[in-house]
MISETOR-590203 format. One record per residue: x, y, z of N, C-alpha, C in turn. Coordinates in steps of 0.1 Angstrom, whole numbers, always signed. Example, Ala and Ser with C-alpha at 12.3 -4.5 7.8 and 13.67 -1.06 7.14 Angstrom:
REM MISETOR-590203
PT  n.c1  n.c2  n.c3 ca.c1 ca.c2 ca.c3  c.c1  c.c2  c.c3
PT  +132   -57   +78  +123   -45   +78  +132   -33   +78
PT  +128   -22   +71  +137   -11   +71  +129    +0   +79
REM end
This chain:
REM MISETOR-590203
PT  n.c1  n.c2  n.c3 ca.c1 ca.c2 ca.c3  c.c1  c.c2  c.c3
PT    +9   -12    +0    +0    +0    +0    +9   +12    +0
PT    +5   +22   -15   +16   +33   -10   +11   +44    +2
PT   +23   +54    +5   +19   +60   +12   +11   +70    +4
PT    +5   +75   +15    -8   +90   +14    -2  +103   +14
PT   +11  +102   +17   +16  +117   +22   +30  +117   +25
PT   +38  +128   +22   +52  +123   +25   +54  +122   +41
PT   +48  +128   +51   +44  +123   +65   +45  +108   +68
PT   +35  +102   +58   +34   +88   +62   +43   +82   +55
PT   +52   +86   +45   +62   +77   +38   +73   +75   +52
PT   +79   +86   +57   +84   +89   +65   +80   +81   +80
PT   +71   +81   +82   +70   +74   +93   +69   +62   +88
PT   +66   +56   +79   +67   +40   +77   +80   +39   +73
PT   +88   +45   +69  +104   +42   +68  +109   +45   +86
PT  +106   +49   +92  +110   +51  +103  +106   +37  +113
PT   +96   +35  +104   +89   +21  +114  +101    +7  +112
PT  +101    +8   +95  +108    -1   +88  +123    -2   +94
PT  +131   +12  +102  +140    +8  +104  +147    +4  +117
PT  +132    +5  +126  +132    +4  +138  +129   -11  +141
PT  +122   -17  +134  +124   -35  +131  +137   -41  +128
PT  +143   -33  +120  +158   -35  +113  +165   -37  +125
PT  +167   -25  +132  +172   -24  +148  +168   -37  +158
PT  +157   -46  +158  +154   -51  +170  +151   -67  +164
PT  +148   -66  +150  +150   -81  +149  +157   -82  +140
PT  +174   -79  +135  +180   -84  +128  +173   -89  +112
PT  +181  -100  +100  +174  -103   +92  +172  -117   +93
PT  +169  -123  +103  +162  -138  +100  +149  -135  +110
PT  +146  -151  +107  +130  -153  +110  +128  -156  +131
PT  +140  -157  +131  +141  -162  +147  +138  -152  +157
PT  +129  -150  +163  +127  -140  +178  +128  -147  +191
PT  +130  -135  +198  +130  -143  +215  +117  -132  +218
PT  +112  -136  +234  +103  -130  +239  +110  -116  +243
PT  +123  -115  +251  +132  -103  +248  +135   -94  +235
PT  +133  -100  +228  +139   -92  +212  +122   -87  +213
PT  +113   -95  +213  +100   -88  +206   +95   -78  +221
PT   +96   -81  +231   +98   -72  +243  +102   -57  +240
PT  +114   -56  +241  +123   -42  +235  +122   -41  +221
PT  +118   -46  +213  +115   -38  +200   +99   -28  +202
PT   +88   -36  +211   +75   -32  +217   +78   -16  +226
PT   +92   -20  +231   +92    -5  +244  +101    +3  +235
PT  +106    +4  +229  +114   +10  +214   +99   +20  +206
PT   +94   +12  +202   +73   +19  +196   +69   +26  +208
PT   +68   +18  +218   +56   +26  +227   +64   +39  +230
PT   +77   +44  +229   +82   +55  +235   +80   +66  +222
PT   +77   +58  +213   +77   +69  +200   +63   +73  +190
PT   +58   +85  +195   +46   +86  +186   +46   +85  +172
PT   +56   +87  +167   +56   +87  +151   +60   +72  +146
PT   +65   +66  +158   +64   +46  +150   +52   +46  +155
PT   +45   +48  +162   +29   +44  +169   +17   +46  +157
PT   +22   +59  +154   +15   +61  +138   +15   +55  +129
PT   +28   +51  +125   +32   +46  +111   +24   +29  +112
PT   +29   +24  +126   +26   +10  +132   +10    +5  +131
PT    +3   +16  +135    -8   +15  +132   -20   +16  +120
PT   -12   +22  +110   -13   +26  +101   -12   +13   +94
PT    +1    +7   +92    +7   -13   +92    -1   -17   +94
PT    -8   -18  +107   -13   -32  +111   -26   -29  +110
PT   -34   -15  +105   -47   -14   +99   -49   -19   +86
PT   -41   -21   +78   -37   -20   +67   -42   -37   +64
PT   -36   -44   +73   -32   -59   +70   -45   -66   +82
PT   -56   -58   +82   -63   -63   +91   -62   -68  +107
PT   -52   -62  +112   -47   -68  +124   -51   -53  +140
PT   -54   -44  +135   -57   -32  +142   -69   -30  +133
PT   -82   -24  +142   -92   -27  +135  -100    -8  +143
PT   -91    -1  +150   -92   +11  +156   -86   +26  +148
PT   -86   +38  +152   -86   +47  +143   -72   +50  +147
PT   -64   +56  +133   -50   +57  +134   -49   +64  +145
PT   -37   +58  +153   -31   +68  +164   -19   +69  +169
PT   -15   +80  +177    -3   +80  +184    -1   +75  +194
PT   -10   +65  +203   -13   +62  +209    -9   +51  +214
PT    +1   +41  +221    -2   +31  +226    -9   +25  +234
PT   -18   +21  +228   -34   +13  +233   -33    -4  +233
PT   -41    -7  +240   -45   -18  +248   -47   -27  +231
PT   -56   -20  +225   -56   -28  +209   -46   -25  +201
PT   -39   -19  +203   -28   -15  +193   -16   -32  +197
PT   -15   -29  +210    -5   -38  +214   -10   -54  +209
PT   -25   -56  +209   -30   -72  +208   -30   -73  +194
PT   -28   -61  +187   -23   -61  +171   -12   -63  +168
PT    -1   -60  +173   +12   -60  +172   +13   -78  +179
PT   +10   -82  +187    +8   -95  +194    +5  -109  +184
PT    -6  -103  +173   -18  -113  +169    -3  -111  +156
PT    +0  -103  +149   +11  -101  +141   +28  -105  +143
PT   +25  -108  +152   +41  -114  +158   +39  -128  +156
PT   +28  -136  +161   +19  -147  +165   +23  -154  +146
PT   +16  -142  +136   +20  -149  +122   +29  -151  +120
PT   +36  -140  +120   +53  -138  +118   +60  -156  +118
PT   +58  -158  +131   +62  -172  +135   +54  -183  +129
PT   +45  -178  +122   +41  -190  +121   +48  -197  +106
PT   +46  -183  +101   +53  -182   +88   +67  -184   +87
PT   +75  -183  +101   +90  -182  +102   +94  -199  +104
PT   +80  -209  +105   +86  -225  +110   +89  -226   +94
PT   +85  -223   +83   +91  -229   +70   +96  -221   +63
PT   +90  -206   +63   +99  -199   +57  +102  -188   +64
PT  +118  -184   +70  +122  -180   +82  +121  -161   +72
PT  +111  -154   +82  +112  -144   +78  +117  -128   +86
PT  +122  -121   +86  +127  -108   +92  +112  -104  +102
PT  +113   -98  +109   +99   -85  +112  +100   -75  +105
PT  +110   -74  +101  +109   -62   +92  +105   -61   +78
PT  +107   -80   +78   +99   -79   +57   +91   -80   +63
PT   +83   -88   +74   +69   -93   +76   +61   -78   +72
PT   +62   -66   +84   +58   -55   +84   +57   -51   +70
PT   +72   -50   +62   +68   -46   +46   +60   -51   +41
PT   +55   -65   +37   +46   -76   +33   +34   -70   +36
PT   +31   -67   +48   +16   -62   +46   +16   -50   +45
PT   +22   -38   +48   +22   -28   +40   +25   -27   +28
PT   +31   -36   +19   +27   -35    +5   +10   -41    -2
PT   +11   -52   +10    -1   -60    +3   -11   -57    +6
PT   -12   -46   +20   -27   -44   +25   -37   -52   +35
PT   -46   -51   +29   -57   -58   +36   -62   -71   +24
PT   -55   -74   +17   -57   -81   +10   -61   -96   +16
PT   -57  -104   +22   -61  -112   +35   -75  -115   +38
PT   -77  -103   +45   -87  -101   +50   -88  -108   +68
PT   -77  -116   +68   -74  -126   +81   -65  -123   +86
PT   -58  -111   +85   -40  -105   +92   -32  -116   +87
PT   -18  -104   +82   -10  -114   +74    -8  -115   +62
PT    +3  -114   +55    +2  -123   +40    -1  -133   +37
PT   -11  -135   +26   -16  -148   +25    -5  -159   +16
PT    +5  -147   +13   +18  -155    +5   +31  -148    +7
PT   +37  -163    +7   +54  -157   +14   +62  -166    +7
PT   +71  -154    +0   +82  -164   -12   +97  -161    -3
PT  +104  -173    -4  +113  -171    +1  +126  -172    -9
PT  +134  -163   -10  +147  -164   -20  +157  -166   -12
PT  +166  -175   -20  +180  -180   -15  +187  -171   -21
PT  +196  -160   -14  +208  -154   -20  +219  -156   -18
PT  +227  -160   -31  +247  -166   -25  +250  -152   -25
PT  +257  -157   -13  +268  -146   -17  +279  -152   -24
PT  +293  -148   -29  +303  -151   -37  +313  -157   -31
PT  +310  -160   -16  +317  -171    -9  +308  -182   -10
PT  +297  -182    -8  +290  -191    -7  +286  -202   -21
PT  +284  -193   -29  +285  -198   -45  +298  -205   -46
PT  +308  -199   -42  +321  -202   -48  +322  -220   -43
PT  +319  -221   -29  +317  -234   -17  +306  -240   -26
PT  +298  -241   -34  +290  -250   -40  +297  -254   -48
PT  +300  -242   -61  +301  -249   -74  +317  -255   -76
PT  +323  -253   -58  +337  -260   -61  +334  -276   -60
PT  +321  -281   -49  +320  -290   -46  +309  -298   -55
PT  +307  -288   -62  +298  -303   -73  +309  -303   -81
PT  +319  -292   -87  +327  -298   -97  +339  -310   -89
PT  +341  -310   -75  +351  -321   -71  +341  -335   -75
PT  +330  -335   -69  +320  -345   -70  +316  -352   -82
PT  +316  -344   -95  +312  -347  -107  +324  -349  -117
PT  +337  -340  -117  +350  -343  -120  +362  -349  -116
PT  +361  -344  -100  +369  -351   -94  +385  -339   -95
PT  +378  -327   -91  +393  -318   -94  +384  -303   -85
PT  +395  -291   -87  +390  -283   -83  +384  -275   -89
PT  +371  -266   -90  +363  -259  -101  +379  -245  -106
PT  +375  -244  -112  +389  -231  -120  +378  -221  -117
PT  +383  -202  -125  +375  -189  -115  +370  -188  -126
PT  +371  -195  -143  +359  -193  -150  +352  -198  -145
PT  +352  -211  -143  +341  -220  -141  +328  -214  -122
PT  +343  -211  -114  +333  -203  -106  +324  -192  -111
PT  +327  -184  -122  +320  -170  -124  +311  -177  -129
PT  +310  -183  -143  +297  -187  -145  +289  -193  -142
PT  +292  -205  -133  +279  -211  -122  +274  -202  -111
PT  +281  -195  -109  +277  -183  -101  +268  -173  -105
PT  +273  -170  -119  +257  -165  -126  +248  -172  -129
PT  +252  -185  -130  +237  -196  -129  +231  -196  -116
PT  +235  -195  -110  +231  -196   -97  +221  -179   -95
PT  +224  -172   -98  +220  -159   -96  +205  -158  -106
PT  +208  -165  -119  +197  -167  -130  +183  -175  -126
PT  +188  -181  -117  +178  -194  -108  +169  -186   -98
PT  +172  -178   -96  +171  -173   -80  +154  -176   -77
PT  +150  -168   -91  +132  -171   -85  +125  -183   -92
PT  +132  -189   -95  +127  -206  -104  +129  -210   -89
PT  +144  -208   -84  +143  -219   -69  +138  -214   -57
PT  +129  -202   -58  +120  -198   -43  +112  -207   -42
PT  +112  -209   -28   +98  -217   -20   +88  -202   -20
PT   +75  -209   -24   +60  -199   -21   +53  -211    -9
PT   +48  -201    +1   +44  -208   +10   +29  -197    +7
PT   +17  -207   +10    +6  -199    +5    -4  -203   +16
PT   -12  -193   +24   -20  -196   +35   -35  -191   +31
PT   -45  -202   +37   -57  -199   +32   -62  -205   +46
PT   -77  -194   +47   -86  -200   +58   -85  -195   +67
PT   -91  -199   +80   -89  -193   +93   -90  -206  +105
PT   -84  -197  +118   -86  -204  +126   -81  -222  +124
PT   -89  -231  +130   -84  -245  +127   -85  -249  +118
PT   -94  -241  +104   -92  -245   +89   -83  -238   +84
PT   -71  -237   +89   -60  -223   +83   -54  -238   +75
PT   -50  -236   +62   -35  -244   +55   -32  -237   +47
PT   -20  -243   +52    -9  -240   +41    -1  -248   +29
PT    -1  -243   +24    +6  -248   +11   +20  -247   +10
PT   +29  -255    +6   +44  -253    +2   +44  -258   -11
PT   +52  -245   -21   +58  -245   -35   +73  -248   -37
PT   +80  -260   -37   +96  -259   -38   +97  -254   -52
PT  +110  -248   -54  +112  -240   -63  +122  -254   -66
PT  +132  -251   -81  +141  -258   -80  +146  -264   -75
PT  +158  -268   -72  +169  -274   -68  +185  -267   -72
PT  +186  -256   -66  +196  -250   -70  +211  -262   -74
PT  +216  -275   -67  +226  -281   -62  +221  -289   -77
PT  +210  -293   -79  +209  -305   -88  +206  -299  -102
PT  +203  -289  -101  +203  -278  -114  +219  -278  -115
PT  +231  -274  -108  +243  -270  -113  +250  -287  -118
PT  +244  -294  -109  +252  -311  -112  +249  -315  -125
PT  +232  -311  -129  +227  -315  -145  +239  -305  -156
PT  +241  -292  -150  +248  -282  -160  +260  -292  -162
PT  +267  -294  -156  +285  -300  -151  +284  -312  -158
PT  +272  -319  -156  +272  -334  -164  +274  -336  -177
PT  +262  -319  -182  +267  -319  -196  +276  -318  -205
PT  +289  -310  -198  +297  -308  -204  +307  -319  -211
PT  +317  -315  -218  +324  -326  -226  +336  -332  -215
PT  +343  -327  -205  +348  -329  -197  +342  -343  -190
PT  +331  -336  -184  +321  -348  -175  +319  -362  -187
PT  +313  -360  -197  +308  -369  -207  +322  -380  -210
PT  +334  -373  -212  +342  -380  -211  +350  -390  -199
PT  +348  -388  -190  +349  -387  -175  +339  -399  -172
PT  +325  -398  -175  +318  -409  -173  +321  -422  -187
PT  +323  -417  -198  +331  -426  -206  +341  -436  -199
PT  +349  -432  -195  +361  -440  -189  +355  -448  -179
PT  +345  -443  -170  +341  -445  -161  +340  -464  -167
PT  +325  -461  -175  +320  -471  -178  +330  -483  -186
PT  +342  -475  -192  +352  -482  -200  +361  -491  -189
PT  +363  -488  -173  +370  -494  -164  +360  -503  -156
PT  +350  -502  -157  +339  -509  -151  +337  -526  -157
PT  +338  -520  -176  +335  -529  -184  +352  -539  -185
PT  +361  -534  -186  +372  -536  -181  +379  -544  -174
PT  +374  -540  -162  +373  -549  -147  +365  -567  -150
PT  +350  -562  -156  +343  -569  -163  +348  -585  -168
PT  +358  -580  -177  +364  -588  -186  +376  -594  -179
PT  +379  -591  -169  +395  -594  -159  +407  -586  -171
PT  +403  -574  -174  +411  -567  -184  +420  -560  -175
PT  +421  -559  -158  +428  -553  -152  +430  -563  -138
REM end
């Protein structure tokens, strides 16, 4: 949902970065972290606004915008933490995307919450580099070289939203389900790429040529 006013842009970026501050970027909270992020808001009228504003948005505050920290403001922020988690047992999410999520999406729901949550896997260029050295040891049997890192690495980046999980929630209460979408297989997408090549092809050649070999008491 965009903002109404540069007022409210401002206070929802102010909200956005005070989540930033209190729950890091994974999906994991403690009752301390969500504690002091709570006394963090309640000291500030202008996150009280913006907050409220959020959590009217996404059906979760059902009272008139305010600066106010109120008795329903807090069982909104409460009932919204409550999703957060629930959505964080498969796909581990920030408080601070959560918050974004329904401020972009609204009241679309209609049940507080996103009713959809995609989760992307991003390498970093240590992390890519630690895959595609170990499928090429696995599939060749050597160390990957920094072409062969750069361009699995942009395969890897090419994939990104073929290999998101969508996690999709419908219903309420004890008829709530959910759905899980796997996305690719980032690991078995790069093994199919490596297999192709003429290196591998040759490689499994021999393979079968020492097998058949053995076979015959040829060794």
């Amino acid at each position: 949902m965009a903002a109404s006013s540069p007022d409210q842009a401002r206070a929802e970026a102010s909200a956005r970065q005070s989540t930033t501050d209190t729950s890091g970027t994974t999906g994991k909270t403690t009752t301390g972290d969500f504690t002091d992020f709570l006394k963090i808001v309640a000291k500030n009228p202008t996150l009280i606004t913006a907050y409220s504003k959020i959590l009217k948005s996404g059906n979760y505050y059902k009272g008139k915008i305010t600066d106010k920290y109120t008795p329903a403001l807090i069982k909104a922020f409460n009932k919204a933490e409550e999703d957060r988690a629930l959505v964080s047992l498969t796909s581990p999410i920030s408080r601070d995307a959560f918050f974004q999520q329904i401020s972009v999406m609204g009241s679309g729901t209609g049940t507080g919450g996103p009713s959809t949550v995609t989760s992307v896997t991003k390498y970093t260029t240590e992390s890519a580099k630690e895959l595609v050295n170990s499928i090429i040891q696995d599939t060749l049997g050597r160390k990957a070289t920094s072409a062969e890192i750069k361009k699995y690495t942009q395969a890897l980046k090419g994939i990104e939203a073929k290999a998101s999980t969508v996690t999709q929630y419908s219903g309420t209460g004890a008829n709530q389900k959910q759905t899980v979408t796997p996305g690719i297989n980032e690991k078995q997408y790069l093994v199919d790429q490596i297999a192709g090549t003429d290196e591998a092809k040759a490689n499994k050649a021999l393979g079968f040529y020492s097998v058949f070999m053995e076979a015959l008491g040829g060794r």
